[in-house]
MOPAC internal coordinates of N, CA, C and O (Angstrom, degrees):
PM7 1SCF
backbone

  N    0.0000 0     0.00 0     0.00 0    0    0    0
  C    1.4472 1     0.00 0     0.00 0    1    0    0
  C    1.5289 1   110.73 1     0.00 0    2    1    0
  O    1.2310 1   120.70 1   127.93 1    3    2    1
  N    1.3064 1   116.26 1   -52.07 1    3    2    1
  C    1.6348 1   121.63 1   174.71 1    5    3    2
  C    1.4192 1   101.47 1   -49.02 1    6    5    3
  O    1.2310 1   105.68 1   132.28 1    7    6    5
  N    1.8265 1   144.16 1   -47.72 1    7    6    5
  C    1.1119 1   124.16 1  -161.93 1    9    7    6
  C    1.9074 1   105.93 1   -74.41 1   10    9    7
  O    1.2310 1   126.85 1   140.27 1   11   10    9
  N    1.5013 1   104.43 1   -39.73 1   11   10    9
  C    1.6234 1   109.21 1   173.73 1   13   11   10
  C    1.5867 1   106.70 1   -53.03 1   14   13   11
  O    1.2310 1   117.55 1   160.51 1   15   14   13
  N    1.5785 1   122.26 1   -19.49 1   15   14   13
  C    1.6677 1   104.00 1  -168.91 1   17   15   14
  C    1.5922 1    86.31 1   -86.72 1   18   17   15
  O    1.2310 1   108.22 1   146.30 1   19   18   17
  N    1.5170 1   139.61 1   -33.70 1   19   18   17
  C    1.1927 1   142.57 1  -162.66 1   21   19   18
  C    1.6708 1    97.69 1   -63.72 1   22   21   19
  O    1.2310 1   122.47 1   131.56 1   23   22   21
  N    1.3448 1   112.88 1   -48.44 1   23   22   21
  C    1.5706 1   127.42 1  -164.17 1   25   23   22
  C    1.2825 1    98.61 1   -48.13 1   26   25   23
  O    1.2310 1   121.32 1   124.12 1   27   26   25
  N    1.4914 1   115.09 1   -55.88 1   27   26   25
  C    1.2485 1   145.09 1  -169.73 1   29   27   26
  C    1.8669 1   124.09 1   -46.76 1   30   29   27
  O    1.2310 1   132.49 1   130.58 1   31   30   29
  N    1.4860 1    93.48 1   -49.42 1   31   30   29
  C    1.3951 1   131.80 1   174.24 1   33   31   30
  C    1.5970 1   112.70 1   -56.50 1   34   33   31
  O    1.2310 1   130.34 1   122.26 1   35   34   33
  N    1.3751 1    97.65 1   -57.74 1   35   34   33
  C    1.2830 1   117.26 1  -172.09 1   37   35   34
  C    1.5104 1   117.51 1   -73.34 1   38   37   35
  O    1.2310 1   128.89 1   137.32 1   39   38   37
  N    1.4652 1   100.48 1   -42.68 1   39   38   37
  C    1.6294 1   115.91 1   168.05 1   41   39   38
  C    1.6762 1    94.85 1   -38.09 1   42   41   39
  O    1.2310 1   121.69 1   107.63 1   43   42   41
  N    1.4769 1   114.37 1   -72.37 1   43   42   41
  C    1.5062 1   117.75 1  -165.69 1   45   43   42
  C    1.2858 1   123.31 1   -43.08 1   46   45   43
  O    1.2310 1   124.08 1   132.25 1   47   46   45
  N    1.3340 1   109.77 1   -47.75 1   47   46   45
  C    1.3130 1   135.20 1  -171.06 1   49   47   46
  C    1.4523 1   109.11 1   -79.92 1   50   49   47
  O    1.2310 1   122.72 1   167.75 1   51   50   49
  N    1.4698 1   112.40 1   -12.25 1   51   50   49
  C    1.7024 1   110.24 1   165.21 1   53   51   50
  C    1.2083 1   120.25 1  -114.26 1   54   53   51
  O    1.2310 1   116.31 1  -171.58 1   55   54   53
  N    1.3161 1   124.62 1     8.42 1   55   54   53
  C    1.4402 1   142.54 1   158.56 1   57   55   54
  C    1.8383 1   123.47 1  -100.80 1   58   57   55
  O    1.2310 1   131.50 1   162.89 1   59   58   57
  N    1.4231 1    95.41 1   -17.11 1   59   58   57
  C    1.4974 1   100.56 1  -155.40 1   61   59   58
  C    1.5685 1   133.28 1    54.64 1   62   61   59
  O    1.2310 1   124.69 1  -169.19 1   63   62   61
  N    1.2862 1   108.60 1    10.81 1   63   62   61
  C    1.6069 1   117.78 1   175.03 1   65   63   62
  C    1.2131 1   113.02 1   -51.70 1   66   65   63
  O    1.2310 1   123.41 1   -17.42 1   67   66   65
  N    1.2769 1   111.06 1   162.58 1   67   66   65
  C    1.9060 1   124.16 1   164.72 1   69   67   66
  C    1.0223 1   101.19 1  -112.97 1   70   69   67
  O    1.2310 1   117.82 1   -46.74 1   71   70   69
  N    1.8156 1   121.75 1   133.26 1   71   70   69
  C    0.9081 1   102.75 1   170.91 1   73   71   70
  C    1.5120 1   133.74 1   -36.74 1   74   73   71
  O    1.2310 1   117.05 1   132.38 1   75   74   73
  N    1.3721 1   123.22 1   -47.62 1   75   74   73
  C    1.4016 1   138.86 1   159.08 1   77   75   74
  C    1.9810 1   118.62 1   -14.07 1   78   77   75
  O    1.2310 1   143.96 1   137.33 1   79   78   77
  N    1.3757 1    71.04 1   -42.67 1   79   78   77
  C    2.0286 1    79.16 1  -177.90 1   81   79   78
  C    1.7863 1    98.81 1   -84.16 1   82   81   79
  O    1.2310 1   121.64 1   142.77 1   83   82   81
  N    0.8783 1   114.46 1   -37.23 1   83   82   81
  C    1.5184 1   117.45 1  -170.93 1   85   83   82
  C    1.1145 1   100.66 1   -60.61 1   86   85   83
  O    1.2310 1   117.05 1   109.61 1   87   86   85
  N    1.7226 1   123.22 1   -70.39 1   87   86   85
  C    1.6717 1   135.27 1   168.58 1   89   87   86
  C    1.4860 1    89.67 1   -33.33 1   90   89   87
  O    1.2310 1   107.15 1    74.58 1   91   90   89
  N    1.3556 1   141.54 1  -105.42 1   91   90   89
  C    1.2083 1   121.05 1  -163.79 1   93   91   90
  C    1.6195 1   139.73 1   -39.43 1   94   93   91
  O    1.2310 1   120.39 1   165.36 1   95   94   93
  N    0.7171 1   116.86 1   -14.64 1   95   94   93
  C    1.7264 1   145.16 1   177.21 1   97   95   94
  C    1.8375 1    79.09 1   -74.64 1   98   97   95
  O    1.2310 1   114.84 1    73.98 1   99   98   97
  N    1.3449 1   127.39 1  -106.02 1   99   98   97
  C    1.0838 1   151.08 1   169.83 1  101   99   98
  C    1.5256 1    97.76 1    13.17 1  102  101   99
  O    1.2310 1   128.32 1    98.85 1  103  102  101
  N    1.2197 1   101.59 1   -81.15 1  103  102  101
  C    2.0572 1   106.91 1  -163.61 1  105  103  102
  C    1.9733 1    88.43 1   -76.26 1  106  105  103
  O    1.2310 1   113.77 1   167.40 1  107  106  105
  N    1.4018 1   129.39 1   -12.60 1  107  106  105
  C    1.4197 1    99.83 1   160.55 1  109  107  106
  C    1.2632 1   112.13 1   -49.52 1  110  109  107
  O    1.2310 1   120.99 1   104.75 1  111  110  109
  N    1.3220 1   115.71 1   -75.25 1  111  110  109
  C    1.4540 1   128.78 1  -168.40 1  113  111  110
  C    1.1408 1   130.33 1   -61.29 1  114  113  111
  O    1.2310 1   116.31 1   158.56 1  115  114  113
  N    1.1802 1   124.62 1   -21.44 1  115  114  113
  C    1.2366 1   130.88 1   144.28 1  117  115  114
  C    1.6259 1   114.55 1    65.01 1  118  117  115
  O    1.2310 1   112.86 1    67.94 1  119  118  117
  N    1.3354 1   131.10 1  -112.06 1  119  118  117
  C    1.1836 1   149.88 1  -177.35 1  121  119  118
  C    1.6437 1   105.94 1   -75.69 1  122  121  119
  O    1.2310 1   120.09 1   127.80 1  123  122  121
  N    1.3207 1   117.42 1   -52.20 1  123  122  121
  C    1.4377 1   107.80 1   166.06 1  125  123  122
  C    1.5629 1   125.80 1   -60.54 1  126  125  123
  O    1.2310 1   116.41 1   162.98 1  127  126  125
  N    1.1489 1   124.43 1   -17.02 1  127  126  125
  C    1.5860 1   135.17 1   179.13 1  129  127  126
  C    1.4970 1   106.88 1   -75.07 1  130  129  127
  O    1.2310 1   120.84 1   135.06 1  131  130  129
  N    1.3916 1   116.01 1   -44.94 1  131  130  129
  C    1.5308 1   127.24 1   164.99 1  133  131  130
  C    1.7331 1   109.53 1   -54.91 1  134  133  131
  O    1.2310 1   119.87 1   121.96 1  135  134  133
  N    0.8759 1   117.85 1   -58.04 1  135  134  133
  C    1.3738 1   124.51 1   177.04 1  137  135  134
  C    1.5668 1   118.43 1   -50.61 1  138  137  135
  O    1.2310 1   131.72 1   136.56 1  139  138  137
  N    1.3916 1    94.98 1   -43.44 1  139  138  137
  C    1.9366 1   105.83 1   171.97 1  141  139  138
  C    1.1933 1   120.20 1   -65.01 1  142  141  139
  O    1.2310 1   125.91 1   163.30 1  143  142  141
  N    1.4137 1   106.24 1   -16.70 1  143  142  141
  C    1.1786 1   110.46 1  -169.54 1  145  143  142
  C    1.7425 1   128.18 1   -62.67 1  146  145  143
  O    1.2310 1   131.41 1   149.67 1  147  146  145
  N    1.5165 1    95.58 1   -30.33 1  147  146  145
  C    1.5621 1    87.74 1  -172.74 1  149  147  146
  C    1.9511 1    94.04 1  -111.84 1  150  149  147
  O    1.2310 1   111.39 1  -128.45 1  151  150  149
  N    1.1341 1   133.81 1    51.55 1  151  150  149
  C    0.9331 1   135.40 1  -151.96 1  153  151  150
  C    1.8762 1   110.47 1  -136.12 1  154  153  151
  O    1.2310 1   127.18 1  -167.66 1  155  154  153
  N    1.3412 1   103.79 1    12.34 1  155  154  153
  C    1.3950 1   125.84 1   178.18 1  157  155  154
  C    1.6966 1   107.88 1   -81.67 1  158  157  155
  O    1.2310 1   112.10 1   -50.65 1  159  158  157
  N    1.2439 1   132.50 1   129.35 1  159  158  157
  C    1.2286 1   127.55 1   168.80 1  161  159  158
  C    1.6398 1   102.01 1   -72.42 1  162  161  159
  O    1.2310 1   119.90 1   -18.70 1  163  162  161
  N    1.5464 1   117.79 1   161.30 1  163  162  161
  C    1.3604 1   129.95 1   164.39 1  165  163  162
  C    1.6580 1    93.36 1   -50.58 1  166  165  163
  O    1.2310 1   122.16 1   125.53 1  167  166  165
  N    1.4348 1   113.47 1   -54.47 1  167  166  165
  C    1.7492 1    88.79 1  -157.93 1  169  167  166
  C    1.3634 1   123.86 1   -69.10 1  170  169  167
  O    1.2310 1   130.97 1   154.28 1  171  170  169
  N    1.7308 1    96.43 1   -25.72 1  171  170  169
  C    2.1158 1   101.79 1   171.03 1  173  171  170
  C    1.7477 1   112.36 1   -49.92 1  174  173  171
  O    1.2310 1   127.82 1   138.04 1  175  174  173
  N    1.6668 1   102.55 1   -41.96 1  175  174  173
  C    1.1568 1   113.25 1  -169.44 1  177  175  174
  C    1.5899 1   122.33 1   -63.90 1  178  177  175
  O    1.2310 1   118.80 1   143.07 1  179  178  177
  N    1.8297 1   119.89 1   -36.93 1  179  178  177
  C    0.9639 1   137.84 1   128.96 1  181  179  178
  C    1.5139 1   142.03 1    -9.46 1  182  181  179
  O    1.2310 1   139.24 1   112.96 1  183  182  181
  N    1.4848 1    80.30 1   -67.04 1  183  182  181
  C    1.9779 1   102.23 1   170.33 1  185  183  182
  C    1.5887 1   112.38 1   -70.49 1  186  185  183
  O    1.2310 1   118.01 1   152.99 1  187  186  185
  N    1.3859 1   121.39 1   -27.01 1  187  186  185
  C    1.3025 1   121.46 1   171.56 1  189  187  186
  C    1.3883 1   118.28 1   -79.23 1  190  189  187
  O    1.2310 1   120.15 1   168.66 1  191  190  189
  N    1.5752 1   117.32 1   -11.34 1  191  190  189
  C    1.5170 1   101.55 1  -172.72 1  193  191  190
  C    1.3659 1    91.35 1   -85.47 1  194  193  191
  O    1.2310 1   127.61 1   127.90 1  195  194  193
  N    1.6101 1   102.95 1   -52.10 1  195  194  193
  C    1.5229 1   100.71 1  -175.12 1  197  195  194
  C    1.3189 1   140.64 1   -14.79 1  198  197  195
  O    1.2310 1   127.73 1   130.24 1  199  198  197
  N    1.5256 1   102.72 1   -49.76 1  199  198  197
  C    1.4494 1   144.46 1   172.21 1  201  199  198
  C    1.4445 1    90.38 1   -42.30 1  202  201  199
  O    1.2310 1   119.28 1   100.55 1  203  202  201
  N    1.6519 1   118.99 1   -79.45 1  203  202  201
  C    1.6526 1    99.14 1  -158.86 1  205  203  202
  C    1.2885 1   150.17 1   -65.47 1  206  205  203
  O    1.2310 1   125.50 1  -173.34 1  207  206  205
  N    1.8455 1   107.04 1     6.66 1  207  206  205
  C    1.4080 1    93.28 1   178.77 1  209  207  206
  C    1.6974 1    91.31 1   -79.88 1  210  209  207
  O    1.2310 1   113.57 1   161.10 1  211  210  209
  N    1.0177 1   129.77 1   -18.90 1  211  210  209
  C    2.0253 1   113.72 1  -179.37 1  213  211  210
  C    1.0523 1   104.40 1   -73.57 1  214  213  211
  O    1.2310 1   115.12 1   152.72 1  215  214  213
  N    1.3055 1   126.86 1   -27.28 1  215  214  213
  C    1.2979 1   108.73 1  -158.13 1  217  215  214
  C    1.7726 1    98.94 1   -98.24 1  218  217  215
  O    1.2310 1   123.34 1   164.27 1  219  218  217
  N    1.2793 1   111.20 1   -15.73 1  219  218  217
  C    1.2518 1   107.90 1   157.25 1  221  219  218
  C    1.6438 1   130.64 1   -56.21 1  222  221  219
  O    1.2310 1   122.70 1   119.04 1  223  222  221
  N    1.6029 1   112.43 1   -60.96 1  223  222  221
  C    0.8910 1   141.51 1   168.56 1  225  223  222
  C    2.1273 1   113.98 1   -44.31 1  226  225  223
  O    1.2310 1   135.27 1   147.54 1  227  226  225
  N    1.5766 1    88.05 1   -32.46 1  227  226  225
  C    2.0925 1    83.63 1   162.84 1  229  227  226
  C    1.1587 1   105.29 1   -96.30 1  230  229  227
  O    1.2310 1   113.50 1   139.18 1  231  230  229
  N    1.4429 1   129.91 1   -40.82 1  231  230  229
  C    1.4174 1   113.11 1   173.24 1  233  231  230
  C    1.4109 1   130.37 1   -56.70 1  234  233  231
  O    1.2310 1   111.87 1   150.94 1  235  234  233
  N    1.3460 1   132.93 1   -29.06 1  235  234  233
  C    1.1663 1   150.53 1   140.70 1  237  235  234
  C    1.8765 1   121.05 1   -33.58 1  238  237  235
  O    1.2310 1   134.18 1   131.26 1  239  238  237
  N    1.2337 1    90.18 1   -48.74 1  239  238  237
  C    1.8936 1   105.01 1   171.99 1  241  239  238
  C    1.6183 1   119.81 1   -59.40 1  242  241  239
  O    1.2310 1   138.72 1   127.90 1  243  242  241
  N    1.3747 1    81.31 1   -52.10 1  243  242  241
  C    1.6059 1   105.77 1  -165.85 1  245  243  242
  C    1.7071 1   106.41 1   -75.78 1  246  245  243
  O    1.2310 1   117.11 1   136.09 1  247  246  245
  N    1.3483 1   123.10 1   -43.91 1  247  246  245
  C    1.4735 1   130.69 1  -170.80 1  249  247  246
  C    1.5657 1    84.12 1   -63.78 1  250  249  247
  O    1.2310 1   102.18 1   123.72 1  251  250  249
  N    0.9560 1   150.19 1   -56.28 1  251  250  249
  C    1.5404 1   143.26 1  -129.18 1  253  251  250
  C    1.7081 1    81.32 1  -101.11 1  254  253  251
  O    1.2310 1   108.52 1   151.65 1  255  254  253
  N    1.2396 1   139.07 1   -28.35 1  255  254  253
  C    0.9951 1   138.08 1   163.09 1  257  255  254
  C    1.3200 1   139.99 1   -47.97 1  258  257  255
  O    1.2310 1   132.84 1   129.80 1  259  258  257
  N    1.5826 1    92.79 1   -50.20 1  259  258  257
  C    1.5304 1   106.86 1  -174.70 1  261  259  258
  C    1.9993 1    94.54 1   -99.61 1  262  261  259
  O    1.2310 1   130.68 1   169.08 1  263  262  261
  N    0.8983 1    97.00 1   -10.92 1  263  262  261
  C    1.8828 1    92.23 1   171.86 1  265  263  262
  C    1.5809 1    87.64 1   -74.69 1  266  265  263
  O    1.2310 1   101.37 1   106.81 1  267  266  265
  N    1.2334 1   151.55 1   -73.19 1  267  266  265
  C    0.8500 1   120.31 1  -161.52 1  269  267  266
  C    1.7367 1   143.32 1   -98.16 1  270  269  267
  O    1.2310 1   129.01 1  -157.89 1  271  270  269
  N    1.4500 1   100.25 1    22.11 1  271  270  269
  C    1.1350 1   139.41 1  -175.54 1  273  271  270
  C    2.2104 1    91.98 1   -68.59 1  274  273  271
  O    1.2310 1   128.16 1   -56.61 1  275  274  273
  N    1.5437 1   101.89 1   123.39 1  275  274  273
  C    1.2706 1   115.01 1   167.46 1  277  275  274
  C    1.6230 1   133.60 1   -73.77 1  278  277  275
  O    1.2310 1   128.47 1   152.40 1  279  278  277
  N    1.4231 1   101.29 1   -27.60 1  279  278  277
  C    1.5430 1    89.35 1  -152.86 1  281  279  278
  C    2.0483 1    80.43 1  -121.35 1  282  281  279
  O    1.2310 1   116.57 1   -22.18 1  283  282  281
  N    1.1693 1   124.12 1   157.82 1  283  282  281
  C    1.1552 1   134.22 1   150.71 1  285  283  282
  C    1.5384 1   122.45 1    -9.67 1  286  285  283
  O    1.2310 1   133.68 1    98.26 1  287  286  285
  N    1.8974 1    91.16 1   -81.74 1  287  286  285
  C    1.2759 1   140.23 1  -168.98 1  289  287  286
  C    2.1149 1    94.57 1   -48.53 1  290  289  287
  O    1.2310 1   126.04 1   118.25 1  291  290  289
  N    1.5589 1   105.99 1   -61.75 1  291  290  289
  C    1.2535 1    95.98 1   172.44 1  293  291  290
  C    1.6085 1   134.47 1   -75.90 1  294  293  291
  O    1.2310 1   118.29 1   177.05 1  295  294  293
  N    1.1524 1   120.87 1    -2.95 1  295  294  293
  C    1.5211 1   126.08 1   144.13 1  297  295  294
  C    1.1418 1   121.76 1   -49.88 1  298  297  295
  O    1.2310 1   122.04 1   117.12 1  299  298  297
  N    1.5597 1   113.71 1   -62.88 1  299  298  297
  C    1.4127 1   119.18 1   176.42 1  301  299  298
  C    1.4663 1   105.20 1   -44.16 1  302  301  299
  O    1.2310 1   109.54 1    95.85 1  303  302  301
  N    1.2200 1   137.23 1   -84.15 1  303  302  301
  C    1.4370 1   137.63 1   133.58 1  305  303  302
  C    1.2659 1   112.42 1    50.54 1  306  305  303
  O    1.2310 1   126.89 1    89.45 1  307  306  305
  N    1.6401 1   104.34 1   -90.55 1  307  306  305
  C    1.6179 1   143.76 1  -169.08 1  309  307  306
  C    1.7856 1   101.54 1   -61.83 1  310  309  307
  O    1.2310 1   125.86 1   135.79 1  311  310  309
  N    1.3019 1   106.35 1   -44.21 1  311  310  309
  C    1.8935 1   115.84 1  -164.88 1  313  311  310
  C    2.0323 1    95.10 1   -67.79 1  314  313  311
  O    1.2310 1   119.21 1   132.87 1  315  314  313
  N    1.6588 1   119.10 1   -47.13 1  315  314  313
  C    1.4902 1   134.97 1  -154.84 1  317  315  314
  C    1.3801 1    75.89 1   -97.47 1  318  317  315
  O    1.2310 1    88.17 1  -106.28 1  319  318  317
  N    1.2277 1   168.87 1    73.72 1  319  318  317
  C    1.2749 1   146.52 1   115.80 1  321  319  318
  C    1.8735 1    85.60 1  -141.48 1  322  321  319
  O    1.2310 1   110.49 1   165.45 1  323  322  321
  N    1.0729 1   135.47 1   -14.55 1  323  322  321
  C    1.5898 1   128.28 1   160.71 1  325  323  322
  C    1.4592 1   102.30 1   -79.97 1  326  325  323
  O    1.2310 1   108.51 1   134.82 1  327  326  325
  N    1.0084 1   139.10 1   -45.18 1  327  326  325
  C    1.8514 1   144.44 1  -167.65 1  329  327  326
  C    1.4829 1    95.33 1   -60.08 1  330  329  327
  O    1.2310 1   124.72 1   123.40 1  331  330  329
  N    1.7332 1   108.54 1   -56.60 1  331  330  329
  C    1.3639 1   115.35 1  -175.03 1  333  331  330
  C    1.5763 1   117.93 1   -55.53 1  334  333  331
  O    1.2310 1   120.06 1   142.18 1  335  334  333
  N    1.4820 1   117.48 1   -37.82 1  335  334  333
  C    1.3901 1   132.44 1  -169.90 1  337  335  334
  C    1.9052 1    99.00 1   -67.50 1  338  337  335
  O    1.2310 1   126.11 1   117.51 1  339  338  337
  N    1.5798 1   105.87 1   -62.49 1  339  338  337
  C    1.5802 1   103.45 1   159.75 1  341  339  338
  C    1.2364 1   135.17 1   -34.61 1  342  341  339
  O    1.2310 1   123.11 1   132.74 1  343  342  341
  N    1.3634 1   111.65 1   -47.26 1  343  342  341
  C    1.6216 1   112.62 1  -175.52 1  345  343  342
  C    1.4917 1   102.76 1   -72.93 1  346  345  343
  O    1.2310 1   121.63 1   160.22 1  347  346  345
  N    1.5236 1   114.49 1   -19.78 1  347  346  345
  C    1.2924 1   100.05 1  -165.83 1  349  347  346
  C    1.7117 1   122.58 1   -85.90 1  350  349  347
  O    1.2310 1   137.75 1   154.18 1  351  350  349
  N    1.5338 1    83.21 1   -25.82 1  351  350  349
  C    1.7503 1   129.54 1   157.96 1  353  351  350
  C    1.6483 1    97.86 1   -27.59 1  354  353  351
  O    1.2310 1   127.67 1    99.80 1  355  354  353
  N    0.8656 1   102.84 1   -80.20 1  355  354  353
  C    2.0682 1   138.43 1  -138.00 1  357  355  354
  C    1.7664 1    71.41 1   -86.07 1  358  357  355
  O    1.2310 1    99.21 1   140.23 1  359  358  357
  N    0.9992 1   155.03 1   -39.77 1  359  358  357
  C    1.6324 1   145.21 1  -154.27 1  361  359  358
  C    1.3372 1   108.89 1  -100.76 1  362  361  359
  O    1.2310 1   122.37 1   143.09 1  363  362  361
  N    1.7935 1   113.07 1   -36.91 1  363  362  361
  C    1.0978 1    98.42 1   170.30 1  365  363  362
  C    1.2874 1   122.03 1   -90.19 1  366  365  363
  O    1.2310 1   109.18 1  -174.94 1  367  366  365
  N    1.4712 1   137.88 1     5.06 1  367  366  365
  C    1.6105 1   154.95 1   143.16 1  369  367  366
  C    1.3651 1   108.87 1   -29.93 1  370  369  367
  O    1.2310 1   125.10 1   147.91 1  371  370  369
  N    1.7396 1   107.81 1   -32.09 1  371  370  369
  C    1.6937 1   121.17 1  -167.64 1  373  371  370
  C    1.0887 1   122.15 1    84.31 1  374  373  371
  O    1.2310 1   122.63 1   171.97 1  375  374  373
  N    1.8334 1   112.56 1    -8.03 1  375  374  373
  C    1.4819 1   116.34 1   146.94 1  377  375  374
  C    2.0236 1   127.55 1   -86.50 1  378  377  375
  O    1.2310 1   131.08 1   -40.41 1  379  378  377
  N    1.7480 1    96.22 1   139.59 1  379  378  377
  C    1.3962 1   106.49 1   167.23 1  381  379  378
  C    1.3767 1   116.35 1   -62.44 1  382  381  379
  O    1.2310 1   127.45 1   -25.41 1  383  382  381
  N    1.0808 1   103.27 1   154.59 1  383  382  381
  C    1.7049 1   120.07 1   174.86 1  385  383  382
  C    1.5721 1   115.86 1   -65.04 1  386  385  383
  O    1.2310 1   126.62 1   160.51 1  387  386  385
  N    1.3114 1   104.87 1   -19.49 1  387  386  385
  C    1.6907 1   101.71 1  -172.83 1  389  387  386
  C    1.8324 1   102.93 1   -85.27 1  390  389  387
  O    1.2310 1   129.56 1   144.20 1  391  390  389
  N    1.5814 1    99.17 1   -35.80 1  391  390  389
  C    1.9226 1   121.15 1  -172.31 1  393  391  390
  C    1.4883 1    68.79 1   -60.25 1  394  393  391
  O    1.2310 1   113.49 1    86.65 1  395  394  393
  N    1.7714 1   129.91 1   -93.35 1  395  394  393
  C    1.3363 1   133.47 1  -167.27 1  397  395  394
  C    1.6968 1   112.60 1     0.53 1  398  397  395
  O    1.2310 1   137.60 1    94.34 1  399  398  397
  N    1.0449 1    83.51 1   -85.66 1  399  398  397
  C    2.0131 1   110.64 1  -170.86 1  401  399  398
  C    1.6978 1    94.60 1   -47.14 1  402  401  399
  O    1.2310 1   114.33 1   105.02 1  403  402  401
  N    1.1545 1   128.34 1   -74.98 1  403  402  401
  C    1.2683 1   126.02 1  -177.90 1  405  403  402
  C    1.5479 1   131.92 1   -73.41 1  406  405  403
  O    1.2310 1   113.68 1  -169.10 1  407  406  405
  N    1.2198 1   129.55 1    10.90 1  407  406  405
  C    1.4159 1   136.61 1    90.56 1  409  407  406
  C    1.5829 1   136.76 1     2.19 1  410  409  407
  O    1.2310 1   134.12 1    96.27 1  411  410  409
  N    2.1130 1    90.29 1   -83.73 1  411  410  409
  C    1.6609 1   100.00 1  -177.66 1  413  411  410
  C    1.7290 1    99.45 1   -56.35 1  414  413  411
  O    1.2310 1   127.08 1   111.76 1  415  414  413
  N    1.1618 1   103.98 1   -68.24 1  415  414  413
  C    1.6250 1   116.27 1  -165.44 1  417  415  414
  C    1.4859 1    88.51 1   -29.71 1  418  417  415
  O    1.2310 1   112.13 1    87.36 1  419  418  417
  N    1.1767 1   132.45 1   -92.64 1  419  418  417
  C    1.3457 1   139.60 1  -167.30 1  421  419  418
  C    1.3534 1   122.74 1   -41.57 1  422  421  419
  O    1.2310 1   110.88 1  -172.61 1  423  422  421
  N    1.0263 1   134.75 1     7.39 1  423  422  421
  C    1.4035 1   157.14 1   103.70 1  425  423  422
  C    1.3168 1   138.26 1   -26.70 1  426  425  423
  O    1.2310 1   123.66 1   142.25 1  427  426  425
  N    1.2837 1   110.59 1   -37.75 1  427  426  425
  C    1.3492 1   109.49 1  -173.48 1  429  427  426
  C    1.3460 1   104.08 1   -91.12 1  430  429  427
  O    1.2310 1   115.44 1   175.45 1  431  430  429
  N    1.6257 1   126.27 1    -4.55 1  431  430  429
  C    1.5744 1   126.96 1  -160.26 1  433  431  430
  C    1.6576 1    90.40 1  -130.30 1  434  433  431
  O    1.2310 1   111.52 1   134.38 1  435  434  433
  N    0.9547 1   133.58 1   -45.62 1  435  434  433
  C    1.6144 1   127.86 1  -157.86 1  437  435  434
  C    1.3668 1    89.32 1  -104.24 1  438  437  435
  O    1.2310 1   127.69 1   -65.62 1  439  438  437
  N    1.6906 1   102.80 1   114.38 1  439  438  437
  C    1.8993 1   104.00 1   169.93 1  441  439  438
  C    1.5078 1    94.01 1   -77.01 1  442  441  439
  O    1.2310 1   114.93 1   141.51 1  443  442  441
  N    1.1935 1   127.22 1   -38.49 1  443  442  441
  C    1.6783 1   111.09 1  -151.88 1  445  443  442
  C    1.7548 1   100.87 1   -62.42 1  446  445  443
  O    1.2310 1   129.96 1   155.44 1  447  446  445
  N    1.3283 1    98.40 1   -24.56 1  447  446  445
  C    1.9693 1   106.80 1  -175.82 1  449  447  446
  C    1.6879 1   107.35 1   -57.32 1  450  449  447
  O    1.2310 1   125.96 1   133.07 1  451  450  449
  N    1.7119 1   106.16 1   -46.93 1  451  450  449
  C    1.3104 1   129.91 1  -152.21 1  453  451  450
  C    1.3776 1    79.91 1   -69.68 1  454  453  451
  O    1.2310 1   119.79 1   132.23 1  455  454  453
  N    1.7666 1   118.01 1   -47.77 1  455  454  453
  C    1.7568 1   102.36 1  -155.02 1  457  455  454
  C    1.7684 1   109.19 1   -82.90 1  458  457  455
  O    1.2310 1   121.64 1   179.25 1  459  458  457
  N    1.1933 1   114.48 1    -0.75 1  459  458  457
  C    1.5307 1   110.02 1   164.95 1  461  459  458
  C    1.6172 1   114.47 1   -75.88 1  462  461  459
  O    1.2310 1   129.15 1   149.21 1  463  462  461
  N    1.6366 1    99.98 1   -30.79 1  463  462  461
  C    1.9323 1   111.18 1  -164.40 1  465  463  462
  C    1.5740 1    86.15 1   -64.27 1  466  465  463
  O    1.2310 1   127.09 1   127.74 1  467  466  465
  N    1.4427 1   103.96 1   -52.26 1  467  466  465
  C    1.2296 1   106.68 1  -160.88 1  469  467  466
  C    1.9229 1   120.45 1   -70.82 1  470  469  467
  O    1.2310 1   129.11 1   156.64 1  471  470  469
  N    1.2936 1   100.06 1   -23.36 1  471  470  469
  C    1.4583 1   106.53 1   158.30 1  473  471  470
  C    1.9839 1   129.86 1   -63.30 1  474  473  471
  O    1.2310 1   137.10 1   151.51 1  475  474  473
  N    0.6962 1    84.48 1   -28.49 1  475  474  473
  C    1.8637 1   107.40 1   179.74 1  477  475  474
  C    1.5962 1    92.62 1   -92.59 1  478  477  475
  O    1.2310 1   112.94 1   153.99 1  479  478  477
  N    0.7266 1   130.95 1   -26.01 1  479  478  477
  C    2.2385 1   128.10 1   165.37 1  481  479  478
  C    1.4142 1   100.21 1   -40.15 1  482  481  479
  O    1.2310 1   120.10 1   180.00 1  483  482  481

């Protein structure tokens, strides 16, 4: 469960979403998002685990960063040069950011998805 809250984390933090945008994103899609759901090849699925020990490893960098980060202005800063480090993460895996993102999302609703992600751990 702790690595899915990390997945989770990181998803945000490499999209810059609010949850808010996601929830709306979410009830857009609705019936087609269900459908996407099982629609991941083994190797996307693969390429995404891969992904998290880096993307752990910047989120980890960066939190201890922006905890002690003073001014606003350099958070903002700290968040667009961690997002950037992810995307670059998740691209050189040989997965896109959109496969990425719609992945996590599809995760949070389809256990049978979660228990393959989580089998490949």
């Amino acid at each position: 469960m702790k690595k899915l809250t990390a997945l989770f984390l990181a998803l945000f933090m490499l999209t810059g979403l609010s949850l808010h945008a996601v929830a709306q994103q979410q009830s857009q899609q609705g019936m087609q998002q269900q459908q996407m759901d099982m629609d991941f090849s083994d190797a996307d699925l693969e390429k995404f685990v891969a992904v998290q020990p880096a993307l752990e490893e910047i989120r980890e960098d960066f939190t201890q960063r922006l905890e002690a980060a003073d001014e606003q202005e350099a958070a903002n800063q700290l968040q667009q040069e961690a997002g950037q480090l992810m995307v670059e993460a998740v691209e050189q895996e040989g997965l896109d950011v959109d496969t990425y993102n719609n992945i996590a999302m599809a995760l949070q609703s389809n256990e049978e998805l979660r228990d393959r992600v989580e089998g490949m751990m």
